[in-house]
N, CA and C atoms of all chains as a GROMACS GRO file, in nm:
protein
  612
    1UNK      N    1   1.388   1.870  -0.212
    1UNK     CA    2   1.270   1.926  -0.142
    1UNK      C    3   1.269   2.078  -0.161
    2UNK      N    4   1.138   2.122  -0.202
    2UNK     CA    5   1.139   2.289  -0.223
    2UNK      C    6   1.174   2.321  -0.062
    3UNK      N    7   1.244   2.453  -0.120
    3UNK     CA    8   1.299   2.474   0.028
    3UNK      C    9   1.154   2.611   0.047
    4UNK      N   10   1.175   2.624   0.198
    4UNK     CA   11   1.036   2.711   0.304
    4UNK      C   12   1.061   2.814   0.239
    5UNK      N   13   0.925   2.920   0.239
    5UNK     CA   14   0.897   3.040   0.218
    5UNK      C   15   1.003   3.157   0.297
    6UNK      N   16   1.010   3.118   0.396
    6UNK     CA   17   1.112   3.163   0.456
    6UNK      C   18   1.218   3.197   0.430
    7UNK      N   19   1.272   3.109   0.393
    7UNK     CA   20   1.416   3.124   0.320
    7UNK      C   21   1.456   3.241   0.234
    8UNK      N   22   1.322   3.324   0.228
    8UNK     CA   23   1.300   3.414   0.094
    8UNK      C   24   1.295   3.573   0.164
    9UNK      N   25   1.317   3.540   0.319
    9UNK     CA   26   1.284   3.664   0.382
    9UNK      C   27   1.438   3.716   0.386
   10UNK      N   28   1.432   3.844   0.384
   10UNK     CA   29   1.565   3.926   0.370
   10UNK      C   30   1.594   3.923   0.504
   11UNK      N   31   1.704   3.931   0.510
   11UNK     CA   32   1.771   3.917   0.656
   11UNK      C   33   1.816   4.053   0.699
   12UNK      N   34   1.832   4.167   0.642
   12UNK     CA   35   1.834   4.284   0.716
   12UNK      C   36   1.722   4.309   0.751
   13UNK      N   37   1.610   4.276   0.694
   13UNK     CA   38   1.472   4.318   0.780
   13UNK      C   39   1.428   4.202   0.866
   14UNK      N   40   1.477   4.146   0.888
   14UNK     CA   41   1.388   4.055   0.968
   14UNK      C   42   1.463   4.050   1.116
   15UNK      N   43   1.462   4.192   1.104
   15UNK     CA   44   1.501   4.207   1.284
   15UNK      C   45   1.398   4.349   1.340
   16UNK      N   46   1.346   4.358   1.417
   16UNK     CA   47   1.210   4.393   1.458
   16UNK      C   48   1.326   4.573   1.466
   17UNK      N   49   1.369   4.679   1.510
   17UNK     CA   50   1.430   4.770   1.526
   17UNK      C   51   1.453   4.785   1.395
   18UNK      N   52   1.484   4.711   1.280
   18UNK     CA   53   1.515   4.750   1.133
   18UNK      C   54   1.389   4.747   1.051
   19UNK      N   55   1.328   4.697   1.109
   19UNK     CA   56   1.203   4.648   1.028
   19UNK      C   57   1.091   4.794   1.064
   20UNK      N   58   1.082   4.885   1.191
   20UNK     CA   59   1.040   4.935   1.234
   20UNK      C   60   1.067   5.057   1.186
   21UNK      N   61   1.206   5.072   1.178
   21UNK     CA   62   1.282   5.215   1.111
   21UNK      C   63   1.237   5.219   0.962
   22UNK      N   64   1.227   5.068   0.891
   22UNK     CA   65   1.148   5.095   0.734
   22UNK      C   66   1.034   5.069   0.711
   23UNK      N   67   0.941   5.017   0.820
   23UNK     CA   68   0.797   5.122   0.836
   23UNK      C   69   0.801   5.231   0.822
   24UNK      N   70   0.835   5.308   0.891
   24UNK     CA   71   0.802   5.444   0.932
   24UNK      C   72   0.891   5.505   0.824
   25UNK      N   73   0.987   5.461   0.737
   25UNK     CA   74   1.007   5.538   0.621
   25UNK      C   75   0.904   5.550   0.473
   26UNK      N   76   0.899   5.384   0.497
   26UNK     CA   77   0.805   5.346   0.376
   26UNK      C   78   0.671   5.459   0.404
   27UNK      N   79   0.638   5.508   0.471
   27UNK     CA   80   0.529   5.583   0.489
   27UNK      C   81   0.550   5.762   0.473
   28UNK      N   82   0.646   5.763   0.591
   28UNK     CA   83   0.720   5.922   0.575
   28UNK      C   84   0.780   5.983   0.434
   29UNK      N   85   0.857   5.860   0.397
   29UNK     CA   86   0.948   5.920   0.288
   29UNK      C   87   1.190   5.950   0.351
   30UNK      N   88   1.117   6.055   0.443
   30UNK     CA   89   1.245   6.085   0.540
   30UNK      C   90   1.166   6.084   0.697
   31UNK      N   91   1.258   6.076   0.775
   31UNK     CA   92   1.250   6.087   0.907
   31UNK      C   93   1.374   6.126   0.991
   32UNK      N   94   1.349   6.230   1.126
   32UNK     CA   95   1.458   6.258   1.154
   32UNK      C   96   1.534   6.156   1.238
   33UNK      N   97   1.611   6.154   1.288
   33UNK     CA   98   1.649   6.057   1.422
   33UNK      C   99   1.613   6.039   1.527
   34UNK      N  100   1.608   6.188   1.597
   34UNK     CA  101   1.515   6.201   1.661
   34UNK      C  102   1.301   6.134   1.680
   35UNK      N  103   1.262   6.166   1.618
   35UNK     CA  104   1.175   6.104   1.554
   35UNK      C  105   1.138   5.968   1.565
   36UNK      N  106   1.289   5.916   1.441
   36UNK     CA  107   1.263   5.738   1.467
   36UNK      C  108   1.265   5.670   1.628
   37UNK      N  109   1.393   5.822   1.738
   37UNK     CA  110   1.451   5.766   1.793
   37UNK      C  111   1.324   5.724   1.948
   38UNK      N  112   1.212   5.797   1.905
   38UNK     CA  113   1.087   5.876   2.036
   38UNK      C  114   0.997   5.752   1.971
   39UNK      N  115   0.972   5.719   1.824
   39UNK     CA  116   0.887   5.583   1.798
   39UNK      C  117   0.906   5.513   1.838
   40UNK      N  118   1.021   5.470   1.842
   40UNK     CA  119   1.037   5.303   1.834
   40UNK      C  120   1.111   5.256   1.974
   41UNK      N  121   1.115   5.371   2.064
   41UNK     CA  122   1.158   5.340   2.183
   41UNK      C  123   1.308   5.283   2.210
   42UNK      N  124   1.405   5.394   2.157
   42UNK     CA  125   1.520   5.333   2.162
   42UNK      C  126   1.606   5.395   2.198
   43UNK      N  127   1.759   5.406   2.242
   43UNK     CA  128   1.881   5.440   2.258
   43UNK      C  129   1.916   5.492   2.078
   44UNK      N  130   2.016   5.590   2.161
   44UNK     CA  131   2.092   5.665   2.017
   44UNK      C  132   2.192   5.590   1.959
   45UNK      N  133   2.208   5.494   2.069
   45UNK     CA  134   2.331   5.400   2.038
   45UNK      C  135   2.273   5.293   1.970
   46UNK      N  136   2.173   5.257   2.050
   46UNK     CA  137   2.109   5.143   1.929
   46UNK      C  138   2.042   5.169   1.781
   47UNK      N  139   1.976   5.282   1.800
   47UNK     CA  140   1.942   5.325   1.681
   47UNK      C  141   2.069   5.382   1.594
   48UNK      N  142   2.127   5.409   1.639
   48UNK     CA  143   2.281   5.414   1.514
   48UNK      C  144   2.328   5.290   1.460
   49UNK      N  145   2.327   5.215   1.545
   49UNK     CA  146   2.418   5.075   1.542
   49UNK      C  147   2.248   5.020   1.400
   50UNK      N  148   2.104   4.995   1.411
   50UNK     CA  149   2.058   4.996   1.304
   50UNK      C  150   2.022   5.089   1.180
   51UNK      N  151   2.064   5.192   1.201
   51UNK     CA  152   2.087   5.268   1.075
   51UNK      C  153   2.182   5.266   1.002
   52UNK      N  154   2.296   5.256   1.088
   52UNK     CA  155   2.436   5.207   0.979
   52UNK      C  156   2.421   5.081   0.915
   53UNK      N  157   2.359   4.998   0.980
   53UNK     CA  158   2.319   4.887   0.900
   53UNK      C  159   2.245   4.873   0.759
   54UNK      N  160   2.154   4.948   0.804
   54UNK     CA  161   2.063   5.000   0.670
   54UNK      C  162   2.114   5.060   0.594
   55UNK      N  163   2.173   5.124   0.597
   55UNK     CA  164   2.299   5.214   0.519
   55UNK      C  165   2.386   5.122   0.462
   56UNK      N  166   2.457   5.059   0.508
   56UNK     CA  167   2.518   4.938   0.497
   56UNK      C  168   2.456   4.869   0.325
   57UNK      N  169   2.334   4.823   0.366
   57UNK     CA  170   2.258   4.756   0.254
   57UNK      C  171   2.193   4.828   0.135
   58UNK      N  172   2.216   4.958   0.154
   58UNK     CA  173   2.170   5.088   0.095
   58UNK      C  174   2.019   5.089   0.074
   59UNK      N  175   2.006   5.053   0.195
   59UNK     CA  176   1.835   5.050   0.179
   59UNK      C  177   1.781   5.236   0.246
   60UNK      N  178   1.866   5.251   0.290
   60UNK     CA  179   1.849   5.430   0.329
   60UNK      C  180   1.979   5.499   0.315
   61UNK      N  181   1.916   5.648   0.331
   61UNK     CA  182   2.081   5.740   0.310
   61UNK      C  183   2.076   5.785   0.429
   62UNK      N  184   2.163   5.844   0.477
   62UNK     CA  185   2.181   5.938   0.573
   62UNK      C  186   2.233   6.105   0.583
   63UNK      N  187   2.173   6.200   0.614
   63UNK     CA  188   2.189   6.299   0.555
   63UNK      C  189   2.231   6.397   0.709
   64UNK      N  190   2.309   6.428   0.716
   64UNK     CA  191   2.362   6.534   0.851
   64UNK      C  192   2.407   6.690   0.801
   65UNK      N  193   2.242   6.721   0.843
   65UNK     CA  194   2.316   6.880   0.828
   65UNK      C  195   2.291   6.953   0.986
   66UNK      N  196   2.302   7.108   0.969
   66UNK     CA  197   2.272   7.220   1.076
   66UNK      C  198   2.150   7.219   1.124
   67UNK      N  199   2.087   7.297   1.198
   67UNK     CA  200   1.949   7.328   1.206
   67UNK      C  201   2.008   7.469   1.328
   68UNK      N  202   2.032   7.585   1.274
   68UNK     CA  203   2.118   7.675   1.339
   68UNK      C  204   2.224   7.586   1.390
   69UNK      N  205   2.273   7.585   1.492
   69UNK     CA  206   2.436   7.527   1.553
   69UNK      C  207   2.376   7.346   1.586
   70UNK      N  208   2.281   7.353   1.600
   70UNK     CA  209   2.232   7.189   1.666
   70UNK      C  210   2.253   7.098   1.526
   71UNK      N  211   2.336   6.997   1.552
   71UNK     CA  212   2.339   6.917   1.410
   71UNK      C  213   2.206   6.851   1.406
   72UNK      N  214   2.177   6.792   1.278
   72UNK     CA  215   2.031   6.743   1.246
   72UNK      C  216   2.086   6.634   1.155
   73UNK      N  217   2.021   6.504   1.165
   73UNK     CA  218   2.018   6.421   1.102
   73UNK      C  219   1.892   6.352   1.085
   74UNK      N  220   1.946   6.345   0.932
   74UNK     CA  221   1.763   6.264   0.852
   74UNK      C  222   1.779   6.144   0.781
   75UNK      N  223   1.672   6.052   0.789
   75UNK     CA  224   1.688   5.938   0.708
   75UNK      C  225   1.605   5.927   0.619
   76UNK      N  226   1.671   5.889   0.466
   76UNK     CA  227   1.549   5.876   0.404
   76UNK      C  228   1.577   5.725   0.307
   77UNK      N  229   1.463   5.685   0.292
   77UNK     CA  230   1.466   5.552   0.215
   77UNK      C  231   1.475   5.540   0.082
   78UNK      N  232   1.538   5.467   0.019
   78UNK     CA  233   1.609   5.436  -0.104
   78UNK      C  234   1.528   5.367  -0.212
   79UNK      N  235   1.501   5.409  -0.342
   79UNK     CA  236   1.416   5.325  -0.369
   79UNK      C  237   1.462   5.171  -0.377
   80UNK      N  238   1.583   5.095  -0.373
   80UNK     CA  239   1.651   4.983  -0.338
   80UNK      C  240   1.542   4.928  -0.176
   81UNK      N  241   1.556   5.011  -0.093
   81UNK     CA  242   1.521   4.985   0.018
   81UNK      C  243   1.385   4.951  -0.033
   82UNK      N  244   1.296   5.060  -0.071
   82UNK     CA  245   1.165   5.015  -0.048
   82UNK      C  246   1.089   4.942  -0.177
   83UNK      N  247   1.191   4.916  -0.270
   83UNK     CA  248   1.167   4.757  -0.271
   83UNK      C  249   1.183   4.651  -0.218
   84UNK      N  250   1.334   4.642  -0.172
   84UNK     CA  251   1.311   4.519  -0.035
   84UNK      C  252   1.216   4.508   0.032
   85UNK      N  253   1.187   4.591   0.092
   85UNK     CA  254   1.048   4.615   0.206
   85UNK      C  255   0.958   4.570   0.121
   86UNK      N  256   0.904   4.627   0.020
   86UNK     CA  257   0.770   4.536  -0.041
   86UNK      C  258   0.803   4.391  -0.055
   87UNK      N  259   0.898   4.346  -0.101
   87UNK     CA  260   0.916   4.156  -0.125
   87UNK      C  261   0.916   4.104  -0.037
   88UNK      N  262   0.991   4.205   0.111
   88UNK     CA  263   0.976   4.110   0.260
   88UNK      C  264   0.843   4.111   0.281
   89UNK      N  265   0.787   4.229   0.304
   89UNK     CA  266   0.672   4.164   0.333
   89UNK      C  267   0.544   4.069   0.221
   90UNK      N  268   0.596   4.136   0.128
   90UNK     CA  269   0.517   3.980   0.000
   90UNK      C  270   0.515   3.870   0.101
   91UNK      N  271   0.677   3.828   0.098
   91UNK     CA  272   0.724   3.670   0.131
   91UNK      C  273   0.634   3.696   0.272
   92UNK      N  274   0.577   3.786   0.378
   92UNK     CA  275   0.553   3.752   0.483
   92UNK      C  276   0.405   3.701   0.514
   93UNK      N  277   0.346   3.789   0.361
   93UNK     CA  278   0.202   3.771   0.400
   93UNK      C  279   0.191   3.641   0.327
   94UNK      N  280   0.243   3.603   0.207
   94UNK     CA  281   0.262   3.473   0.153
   94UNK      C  282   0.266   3.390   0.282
   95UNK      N  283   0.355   3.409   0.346
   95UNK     CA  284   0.396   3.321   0.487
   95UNK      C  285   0.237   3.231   0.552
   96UNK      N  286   0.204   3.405   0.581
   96UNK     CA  287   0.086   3.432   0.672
   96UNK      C  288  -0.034   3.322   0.595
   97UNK      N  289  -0.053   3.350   0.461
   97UNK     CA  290  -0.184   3.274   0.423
   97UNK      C  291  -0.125   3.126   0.408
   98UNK      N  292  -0.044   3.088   0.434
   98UNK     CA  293   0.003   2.925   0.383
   98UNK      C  294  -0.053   2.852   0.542
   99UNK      N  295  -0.089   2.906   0.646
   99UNK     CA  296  -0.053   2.893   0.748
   99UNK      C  297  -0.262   2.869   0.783
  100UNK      N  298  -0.324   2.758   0.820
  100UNK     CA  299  -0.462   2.723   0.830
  100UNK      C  300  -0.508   2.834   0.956
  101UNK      N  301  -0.581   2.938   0.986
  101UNK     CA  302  -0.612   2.977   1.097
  101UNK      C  303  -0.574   3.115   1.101
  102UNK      N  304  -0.492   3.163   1.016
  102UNK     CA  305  -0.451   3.260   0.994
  102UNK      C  306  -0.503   3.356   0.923
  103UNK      N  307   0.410   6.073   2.297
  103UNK     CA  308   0.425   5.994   2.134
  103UNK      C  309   0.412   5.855   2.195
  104UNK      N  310   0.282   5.776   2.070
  104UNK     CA  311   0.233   5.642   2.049
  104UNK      C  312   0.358   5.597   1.979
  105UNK      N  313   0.370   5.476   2.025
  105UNK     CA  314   0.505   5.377   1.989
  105UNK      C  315   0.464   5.310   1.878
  106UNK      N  316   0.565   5.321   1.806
  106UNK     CA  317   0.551   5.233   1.618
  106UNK      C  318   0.458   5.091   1.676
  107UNK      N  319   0.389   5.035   1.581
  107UNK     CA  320   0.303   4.899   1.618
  107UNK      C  321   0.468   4.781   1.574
  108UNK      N  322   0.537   4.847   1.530
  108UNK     CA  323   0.674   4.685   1.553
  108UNK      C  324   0.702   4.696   1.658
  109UNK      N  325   0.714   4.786   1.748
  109UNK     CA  326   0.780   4.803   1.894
  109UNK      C  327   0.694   4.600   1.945
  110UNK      N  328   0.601   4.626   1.937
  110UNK     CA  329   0.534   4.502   1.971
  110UNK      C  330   0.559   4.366   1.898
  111UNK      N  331   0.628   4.324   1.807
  111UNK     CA  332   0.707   4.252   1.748
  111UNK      C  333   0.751   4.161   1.884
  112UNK      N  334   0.748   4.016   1.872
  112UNK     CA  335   0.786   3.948   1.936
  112UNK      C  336   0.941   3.890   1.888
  113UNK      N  337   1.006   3.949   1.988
  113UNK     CA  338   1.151   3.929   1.957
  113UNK      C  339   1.194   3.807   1.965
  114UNK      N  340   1.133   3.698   1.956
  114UNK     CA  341   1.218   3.604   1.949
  114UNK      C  342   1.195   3.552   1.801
  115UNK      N  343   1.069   3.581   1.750
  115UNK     CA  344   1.015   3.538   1.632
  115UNK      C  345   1.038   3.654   1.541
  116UNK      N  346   1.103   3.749   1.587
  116UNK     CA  347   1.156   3.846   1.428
  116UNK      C  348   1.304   3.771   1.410
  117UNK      N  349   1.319   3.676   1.363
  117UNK     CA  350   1.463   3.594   1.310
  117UNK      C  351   1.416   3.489   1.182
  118UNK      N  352   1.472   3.536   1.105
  118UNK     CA  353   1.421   3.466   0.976
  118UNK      C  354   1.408   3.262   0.941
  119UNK      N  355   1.504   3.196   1.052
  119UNK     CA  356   1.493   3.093   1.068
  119UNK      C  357   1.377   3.044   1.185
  120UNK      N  358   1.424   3.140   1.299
  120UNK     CA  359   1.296   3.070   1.368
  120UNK      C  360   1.129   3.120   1.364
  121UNK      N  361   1.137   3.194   1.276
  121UNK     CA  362   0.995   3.228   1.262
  121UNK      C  363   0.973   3.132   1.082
  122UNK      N  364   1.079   3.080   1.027
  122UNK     CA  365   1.053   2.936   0.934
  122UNK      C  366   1.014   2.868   1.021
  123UNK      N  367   1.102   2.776   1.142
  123UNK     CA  368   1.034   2.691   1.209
  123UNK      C  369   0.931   2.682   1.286
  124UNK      N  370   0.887   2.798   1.356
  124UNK     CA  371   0.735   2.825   1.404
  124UNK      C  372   0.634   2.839   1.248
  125UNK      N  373   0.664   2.880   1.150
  125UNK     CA  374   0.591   2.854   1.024
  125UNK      C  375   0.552   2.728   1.028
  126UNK      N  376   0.667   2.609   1.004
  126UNK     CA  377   0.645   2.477   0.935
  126UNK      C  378   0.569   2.413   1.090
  127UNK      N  379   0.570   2.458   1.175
  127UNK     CA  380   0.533   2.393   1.272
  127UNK      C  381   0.404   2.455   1.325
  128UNK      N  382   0.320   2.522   1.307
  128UNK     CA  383   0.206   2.573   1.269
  128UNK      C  384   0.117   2.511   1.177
  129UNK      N  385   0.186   2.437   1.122
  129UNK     CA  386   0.079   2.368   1.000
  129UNK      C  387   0.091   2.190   1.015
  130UNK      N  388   0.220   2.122   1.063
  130UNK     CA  389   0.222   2.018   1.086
  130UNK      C  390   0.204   2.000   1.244
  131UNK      N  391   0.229   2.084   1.332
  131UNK     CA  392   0.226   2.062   1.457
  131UNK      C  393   0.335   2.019   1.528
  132UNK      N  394   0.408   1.900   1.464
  132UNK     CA  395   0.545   1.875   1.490
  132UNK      C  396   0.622   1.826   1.321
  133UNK      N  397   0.751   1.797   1.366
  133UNK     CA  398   0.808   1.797   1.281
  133UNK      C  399   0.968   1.752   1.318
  134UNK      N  400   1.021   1.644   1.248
  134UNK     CA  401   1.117   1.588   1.284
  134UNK      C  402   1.259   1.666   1.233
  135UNK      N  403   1.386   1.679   1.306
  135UNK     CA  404   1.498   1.757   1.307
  135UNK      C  405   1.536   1.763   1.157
  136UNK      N  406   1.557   1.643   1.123
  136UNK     CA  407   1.596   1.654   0.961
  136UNK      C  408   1.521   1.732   0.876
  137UNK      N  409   1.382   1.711   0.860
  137UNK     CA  410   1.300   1.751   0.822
  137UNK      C  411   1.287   1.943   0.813
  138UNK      N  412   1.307   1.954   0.968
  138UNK     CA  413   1.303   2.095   0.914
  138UNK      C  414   1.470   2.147   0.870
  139UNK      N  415   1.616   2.099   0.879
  139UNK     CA  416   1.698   2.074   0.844
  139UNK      C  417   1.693   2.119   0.683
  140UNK      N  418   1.654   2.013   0.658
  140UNK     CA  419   1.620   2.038   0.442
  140UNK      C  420   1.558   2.149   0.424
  141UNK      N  421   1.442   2.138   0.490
  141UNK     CA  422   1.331   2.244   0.510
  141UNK      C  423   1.363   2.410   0.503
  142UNK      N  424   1.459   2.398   0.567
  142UNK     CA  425   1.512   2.606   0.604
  142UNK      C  426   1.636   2.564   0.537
  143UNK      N  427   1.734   2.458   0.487
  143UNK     CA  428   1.844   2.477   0.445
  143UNK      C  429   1.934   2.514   0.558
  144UNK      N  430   1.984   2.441   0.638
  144UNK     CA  431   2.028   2.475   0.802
  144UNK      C  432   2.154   2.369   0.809
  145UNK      N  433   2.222   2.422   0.897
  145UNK     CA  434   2.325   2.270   0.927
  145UNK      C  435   2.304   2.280   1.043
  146UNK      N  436   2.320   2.114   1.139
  146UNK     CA  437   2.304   2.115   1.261
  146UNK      C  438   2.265   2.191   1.348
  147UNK      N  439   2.421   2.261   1.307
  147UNK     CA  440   2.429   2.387   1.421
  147UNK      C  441   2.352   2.486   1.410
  148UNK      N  442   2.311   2.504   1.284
  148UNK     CA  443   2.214   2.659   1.333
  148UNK      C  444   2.110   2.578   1.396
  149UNK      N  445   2.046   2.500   1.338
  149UNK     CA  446   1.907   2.446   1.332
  149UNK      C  447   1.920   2.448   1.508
  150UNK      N  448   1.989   2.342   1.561
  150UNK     CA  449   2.024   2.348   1.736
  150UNK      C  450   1.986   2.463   1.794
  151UNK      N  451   2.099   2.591   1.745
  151UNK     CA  452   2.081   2.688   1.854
  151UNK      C  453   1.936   2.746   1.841
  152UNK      N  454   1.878   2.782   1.714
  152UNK     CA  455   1.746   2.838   1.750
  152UNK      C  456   1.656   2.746   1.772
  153UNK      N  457   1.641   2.616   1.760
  153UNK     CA  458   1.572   2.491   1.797
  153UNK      C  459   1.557   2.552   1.978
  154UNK      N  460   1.667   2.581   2.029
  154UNK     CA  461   1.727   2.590   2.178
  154UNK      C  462   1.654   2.720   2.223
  155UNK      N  463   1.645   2.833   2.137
  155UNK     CA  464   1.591   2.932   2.196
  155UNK      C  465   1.445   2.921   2.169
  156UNK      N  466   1.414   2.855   2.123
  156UNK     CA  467   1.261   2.841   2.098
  156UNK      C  468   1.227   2.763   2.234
  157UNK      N  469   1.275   2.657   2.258
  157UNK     CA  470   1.278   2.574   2.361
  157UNK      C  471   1.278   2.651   2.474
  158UNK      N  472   1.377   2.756   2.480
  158UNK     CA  473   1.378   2.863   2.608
  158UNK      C  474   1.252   2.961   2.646
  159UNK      N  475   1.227   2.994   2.515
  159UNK     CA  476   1.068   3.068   2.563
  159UNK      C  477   0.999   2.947   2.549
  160UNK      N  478   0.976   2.867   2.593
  160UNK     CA  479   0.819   2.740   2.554
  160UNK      C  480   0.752   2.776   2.438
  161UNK      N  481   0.812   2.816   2.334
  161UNK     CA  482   0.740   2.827   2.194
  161UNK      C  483   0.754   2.692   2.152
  162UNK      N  484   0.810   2.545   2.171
  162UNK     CA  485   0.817   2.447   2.125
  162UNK      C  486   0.906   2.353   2.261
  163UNK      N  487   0.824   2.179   2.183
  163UNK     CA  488   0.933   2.148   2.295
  163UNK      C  489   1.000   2.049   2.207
  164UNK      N  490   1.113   1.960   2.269
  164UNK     CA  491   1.151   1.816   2.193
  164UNK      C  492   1.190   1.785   2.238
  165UNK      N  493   1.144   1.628   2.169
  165UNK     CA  494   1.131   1.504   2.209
  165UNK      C  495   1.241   1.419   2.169
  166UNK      N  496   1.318   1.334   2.253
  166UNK     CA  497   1.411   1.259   2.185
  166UNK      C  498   1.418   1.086   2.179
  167UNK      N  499   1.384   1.049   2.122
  167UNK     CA  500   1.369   0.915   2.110
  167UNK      C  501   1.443   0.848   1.997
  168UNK      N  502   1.464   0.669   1.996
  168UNK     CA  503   1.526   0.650   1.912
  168UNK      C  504   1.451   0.536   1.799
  169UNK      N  505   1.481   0.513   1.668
  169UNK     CA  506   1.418   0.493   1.600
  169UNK      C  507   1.529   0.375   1.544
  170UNK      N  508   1.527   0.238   1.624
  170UNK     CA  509   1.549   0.152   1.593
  170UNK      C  510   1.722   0.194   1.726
  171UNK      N  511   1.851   0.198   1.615
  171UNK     CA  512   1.907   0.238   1.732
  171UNK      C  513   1.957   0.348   1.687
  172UNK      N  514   1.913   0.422   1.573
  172UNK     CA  515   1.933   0.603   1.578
  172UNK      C  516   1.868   0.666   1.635
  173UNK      N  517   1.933   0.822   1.669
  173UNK     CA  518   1.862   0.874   1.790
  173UNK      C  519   1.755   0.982   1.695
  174UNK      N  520   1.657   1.042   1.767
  174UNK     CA  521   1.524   1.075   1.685
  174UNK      C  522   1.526   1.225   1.755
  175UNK      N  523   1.496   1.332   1.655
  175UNK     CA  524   1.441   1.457   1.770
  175UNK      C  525   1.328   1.505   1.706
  176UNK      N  526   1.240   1.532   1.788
  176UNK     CA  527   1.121   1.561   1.718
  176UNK      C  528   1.066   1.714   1.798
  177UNK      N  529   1.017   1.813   1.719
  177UNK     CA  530   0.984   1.961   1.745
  177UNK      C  531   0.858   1.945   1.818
  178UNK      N  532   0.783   1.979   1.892
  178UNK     CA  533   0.657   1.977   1.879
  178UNK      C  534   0.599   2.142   1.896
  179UNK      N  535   0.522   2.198   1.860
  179UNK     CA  536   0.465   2.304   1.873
  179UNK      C  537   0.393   2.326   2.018
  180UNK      N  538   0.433   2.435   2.098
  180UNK     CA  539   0.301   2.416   2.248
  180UNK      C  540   0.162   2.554   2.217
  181UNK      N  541   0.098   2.544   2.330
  181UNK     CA  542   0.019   2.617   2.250
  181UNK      C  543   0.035   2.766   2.292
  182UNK      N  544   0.150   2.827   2.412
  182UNK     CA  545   0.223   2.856   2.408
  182UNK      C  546   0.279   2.963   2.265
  183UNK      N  547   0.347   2.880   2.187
  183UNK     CA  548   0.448   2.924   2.095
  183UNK      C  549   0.282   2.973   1.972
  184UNK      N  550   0.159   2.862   1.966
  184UNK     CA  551   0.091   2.895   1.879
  184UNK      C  552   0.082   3.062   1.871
  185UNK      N  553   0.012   3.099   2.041
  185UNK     CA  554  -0.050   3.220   2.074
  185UNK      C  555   0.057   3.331   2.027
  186UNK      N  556   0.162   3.296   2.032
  186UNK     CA  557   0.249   3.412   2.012
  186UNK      C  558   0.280   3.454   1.879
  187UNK      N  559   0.273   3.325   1.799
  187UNK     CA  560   0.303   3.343   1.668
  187UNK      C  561   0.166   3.413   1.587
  188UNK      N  562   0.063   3.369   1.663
  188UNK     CA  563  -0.024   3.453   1.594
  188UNK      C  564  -0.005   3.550   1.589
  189UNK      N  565   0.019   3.596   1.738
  189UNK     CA  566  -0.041   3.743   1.743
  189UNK      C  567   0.110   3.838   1.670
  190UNK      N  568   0.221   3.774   1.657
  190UNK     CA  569   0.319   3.813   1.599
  190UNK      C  570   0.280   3.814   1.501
  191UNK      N  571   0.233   3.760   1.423
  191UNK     CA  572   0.156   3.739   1.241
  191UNK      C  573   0.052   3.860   1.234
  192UNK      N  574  -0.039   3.909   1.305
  192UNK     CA  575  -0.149   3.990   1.322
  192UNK      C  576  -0.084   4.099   1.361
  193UNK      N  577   0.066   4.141   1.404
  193UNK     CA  578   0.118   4.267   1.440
  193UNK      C  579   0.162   4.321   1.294
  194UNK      N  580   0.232   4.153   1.256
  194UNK     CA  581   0.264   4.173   1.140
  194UNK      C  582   0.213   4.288   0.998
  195UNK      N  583   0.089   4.193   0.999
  195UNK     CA  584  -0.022   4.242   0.918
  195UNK      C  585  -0.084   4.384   0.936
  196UNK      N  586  -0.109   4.448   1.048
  196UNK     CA  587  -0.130   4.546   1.078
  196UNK      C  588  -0.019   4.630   1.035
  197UNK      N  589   0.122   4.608   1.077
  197UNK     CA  590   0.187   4.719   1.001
  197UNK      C  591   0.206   4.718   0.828
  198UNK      N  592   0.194   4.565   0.770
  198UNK     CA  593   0.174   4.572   0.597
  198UNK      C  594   0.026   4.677   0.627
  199UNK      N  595  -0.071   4.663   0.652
  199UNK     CA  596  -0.151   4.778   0.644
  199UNK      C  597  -0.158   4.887   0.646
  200UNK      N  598  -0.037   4.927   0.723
  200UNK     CA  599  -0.090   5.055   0.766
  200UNK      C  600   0.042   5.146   0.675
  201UNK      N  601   0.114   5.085   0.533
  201UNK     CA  602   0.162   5.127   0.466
  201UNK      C  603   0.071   5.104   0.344
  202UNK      N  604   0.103   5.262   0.292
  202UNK     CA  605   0.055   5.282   0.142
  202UNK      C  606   0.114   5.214   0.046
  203UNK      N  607   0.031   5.166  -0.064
  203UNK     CA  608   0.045   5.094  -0.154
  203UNK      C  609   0.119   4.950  -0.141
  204UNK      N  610   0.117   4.881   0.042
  204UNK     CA  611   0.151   4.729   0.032
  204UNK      C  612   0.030   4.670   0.021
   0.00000   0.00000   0.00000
């Protein structure tokens, strides 16, 4: 049996906090932490815990410099990453039209 | 600051298996355990636990009956789980939109 469309969705993005952080890159380019951290409504702790992830998959880099004495950290997306991001969402809108009503 | 449009992502349906089984069950309405089993490529056990959390939000219910003297489980979709998946699909879509060049 062909196996579901699904099956085809990447599993680092298909968690709504990861998926959100590579929106807002796929568009920006970089973003600070701050930034991602005031969008998407989150903890520094949680938003670390999904950026290392992403990092992880090298779908973004992470870049920590100064900004006078205050450290600054930026994320920016990989072109690795934002190809994933285009195929997840391929496979999603694929999803979307297989689906009567939709 | 306006919150990213994933913030609105329905968290139970950003998981790559159970937003397969709210897929296949969107189009058949129900759908028997094995079935979606082959279907997502699952063993028991995964298929169970998110079978279980779907069950926990009323995105689906099941039915257990037996089919001669094997035992039968059958998914059914409520309408419930429909409304959500839409509008999870339509959050979806809005953010493939609102990136350049998807």
């Amino acid at each position: 049996m062909a196996e579901h469309l699904s099956t085809r969705l990447d599993k680092v993005l298909t968690q709504k906090v990861r998926l959100g952080i590579m929106s807002i890159l796929m568009v920006l380019e970089e973003a600070d932490f701050n930034h991602l951290k005031d969008k998407l409504g989150l903890t520094d702790g949680n938003l670390s815990t999904h950026l290392g992830l992403l990092e992880d998959a090298k779908y973004i880099r992470i870049r920590k410099t100064f900004a006078g004495k205050k450290p600054k950290t930026t994320c920016l997306i990989t072109e690795r990453g934002r190809r994933a991001f285009l195929e997840h969402m391929n496979t999603l809108e694929k999803i979307i039209r297989s689906i009567p009503g939709t």
